[in-house]
matplotlib code that plots the C-alpha trace (Angstrom):
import matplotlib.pyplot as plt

x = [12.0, 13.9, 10.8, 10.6, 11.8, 8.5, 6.7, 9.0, 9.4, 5.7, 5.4, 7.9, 6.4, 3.5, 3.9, 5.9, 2.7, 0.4, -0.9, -0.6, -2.2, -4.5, -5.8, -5.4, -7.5, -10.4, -12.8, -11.9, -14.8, -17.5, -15.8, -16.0, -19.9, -19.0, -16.4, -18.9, -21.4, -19.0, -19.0, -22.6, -23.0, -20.4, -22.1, -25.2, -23.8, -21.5, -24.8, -26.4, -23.5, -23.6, -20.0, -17.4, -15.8, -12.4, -10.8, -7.7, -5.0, -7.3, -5.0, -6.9, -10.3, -12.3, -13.4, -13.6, -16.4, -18.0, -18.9, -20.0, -22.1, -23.8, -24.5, -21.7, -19.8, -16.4, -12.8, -9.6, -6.2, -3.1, 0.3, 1.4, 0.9, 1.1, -2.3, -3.7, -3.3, -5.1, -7.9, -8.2, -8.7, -10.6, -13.5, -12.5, -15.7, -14.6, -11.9, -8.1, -5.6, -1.9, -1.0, -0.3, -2.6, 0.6, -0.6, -3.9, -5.4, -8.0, -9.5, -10.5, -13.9, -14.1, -14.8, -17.8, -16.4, -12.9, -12.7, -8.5, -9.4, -5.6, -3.8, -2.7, -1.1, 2.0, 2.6, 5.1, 3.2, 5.4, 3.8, 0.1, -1.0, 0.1, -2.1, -5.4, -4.5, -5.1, -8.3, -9.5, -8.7, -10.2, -13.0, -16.7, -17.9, -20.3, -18.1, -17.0, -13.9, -13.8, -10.5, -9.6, -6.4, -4.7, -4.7, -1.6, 1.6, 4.3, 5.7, 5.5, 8.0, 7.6, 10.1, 8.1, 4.6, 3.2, 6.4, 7.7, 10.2, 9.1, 9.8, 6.7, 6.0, 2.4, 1.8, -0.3, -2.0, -4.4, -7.6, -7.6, -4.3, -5.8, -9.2, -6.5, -4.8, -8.0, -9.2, -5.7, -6.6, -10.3, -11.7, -14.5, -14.7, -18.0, -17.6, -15.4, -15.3, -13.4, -13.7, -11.5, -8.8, -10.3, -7.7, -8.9, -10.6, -9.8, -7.6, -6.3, -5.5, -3.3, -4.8, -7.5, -9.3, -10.2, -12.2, -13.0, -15.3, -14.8, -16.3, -15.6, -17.7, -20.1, -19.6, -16.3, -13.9, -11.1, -9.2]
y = [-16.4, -13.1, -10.4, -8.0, -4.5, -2.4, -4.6, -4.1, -0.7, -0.2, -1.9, 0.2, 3.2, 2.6, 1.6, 4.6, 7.0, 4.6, 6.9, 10.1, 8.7, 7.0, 10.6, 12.6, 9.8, 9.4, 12.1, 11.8, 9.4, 12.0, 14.7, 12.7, 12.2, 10.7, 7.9, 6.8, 6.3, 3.9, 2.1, 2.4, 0.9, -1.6, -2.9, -3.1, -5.6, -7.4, -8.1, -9.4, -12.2, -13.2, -14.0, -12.3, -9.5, -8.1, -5.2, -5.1, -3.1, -1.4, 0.8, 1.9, 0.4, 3.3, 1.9, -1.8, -0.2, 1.8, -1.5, -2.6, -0.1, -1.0, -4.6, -6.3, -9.1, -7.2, -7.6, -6.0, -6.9, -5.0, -5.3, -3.1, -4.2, -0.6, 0.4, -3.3, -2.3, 0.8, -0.4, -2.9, -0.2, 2.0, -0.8, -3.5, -5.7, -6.1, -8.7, -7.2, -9.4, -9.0, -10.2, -9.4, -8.8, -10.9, -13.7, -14.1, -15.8, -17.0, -20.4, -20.4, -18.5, -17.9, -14.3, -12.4, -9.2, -6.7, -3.9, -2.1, 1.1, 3.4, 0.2, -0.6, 2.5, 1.0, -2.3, -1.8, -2.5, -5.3, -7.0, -5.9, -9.1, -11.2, -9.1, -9.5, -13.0, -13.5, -11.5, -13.8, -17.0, -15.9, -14.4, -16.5, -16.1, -12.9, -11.6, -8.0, -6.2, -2.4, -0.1, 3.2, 5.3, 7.8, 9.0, 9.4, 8.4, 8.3, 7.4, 9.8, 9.1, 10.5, 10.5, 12.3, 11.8, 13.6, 14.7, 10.8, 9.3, 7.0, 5.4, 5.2, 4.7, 5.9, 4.8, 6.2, 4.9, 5.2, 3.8, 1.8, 0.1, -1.3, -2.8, -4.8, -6.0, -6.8, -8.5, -10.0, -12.0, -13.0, -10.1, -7.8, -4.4, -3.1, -0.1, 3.3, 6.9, 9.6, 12.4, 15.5, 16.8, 18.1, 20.5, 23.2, 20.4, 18.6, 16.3, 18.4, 16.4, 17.0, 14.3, 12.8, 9.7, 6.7, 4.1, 0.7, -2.0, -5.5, -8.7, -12.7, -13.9, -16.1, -19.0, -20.3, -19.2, -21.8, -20.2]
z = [3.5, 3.2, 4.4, 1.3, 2.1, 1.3, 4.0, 6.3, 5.9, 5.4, 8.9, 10.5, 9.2, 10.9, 14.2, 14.6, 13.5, 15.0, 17.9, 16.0, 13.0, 15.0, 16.4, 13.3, 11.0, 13.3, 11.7, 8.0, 7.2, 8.5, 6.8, 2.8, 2.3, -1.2, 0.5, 2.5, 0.1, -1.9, 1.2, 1.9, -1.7, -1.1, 2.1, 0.7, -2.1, 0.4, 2.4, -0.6, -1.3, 2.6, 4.2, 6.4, 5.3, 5.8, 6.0, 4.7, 5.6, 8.1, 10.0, 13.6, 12.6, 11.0, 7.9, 9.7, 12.2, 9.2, 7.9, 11.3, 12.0, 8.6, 9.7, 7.7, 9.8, 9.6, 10.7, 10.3, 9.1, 9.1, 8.9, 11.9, 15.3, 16.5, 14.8, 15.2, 19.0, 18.3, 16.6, 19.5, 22.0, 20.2, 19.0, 21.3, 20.6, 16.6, 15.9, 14.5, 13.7, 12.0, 8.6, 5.0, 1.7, 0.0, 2.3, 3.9, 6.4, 5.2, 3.3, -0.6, -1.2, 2.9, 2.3, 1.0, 0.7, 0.5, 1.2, 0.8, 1.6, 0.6, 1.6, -1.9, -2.3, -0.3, -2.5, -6.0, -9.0, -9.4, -6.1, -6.8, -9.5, -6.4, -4.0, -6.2, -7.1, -3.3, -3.1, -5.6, -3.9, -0.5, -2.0, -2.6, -5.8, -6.2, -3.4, -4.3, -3.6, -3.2, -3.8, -3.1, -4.0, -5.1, -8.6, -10.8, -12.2, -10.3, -6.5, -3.6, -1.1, 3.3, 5.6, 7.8, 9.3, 12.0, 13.4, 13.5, 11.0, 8.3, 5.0, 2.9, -0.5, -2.2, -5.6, -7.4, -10.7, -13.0, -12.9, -16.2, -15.2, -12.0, -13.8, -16.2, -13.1, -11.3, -14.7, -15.0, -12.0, -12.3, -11.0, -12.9, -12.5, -12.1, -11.2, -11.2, -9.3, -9.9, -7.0, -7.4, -4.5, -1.3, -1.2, 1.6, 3.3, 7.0, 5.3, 2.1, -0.9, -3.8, -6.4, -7.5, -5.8, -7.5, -6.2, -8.1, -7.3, -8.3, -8.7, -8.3, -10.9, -10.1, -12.2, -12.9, -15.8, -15.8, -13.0]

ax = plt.figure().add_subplot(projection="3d")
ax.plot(x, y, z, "-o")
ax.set_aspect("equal")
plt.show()
């Protein structure tokens, strides 16, 4: 099978930013008190459903020992090997492995919890009811997924990241379209944040952030 062009690019992009971003990324968590207590509230409902859960789209590992560090049995998953390498060195006793949201690795209702943390962002709506069909499959019912990304309407494109060339796409949507997808594919939303632009922050931002949190209902509804 023909690899589709925004993975490979997406891949590409990355490994060639992987050490840069690697460096400039390590502080953003402990500079966004309210990110971290969507994943302080994610955690504590992940915990409560029991399970592995997975990181997906984890970049160097940040967000993947966050979890960690909050007692969840986390892992990793991303799509470069550059910042799976990097996420290796830098927490070298959690477990990274390569692969893709379109496919994972992973047996029906194996996880307890998701967690795509700005790694949507880089998939064409067109791709995205494939990517939370998957979540779905992997996930054990009462597991929870938890979102984040950027807010808006249309495609920012980079050719440039830290000084290295790349070919990236962000998309950014709006909330209510990405609870009908998640819906779409079995998935209840249970809950939504809005946080506006850190825009004289660390890590400036020029739109708002969205984070949604999802749910594999518990009992069965036909899918």
């Amino acid at each position: 099978m023909t690899e589709l062009d925004f993975v490979r690019r997406t891949r590409w992009s990355y490994d060639a930013a992987a050490e840069t971003y690697t460096e400039w990324i390590r502080g953003e968590l402990a500079a966004k008190p309210l990110d971290r207590a969507v994943l302080d509230g994610f955690a504590e409902l992940a915990r409560s459903t029991g399970g592995p859960v997975l990181d997906v789209g984890c970049g160097p590992g940040r967000v993947t020992a966050y979890l960690a560090d909050l007692g969840l049995p986390a892992s990793g998953m991303d799509l470069s090997p550059g910042m799976i390498a990097a996420a290796r060195r830098t927490y070298p006793t959690l477990r990274f492995t390569e692969g893709s949201m379109l496919a994972l690795d992973h047996a029906d209702g194996e996880l307890g919890g998701i967690v795509a943390w700005y790694s949507i962002i880089h998939v064409p709506d067109e791709h995205l009811p494939g990517v939370f069909a998957e979540f779905h499959r992997v996930l054990a019912p009462g597991g929870h997924v938890q979102l984040g990304f950027q807010v808006g309407d249309r495609i920012k494109h980079r050719t440039e990241a830290g000084g290295h060339e790349v070919s990236l796409d962000f998309h950014r949507r709006r909330p209510e379209r990405v609870a009908e997808l998640l819906s779409n594919a079995g998935l209840e939303p249970r809950a939504r944040l809005l946080r506006e632009p850190d825009e004289h922050g660390e890590f400036p931002e020029d739109t708002r952030q969205a984070f949604l949190l999802a749910r594999k209902p518990v009992h069965a509804t036909g899918r």
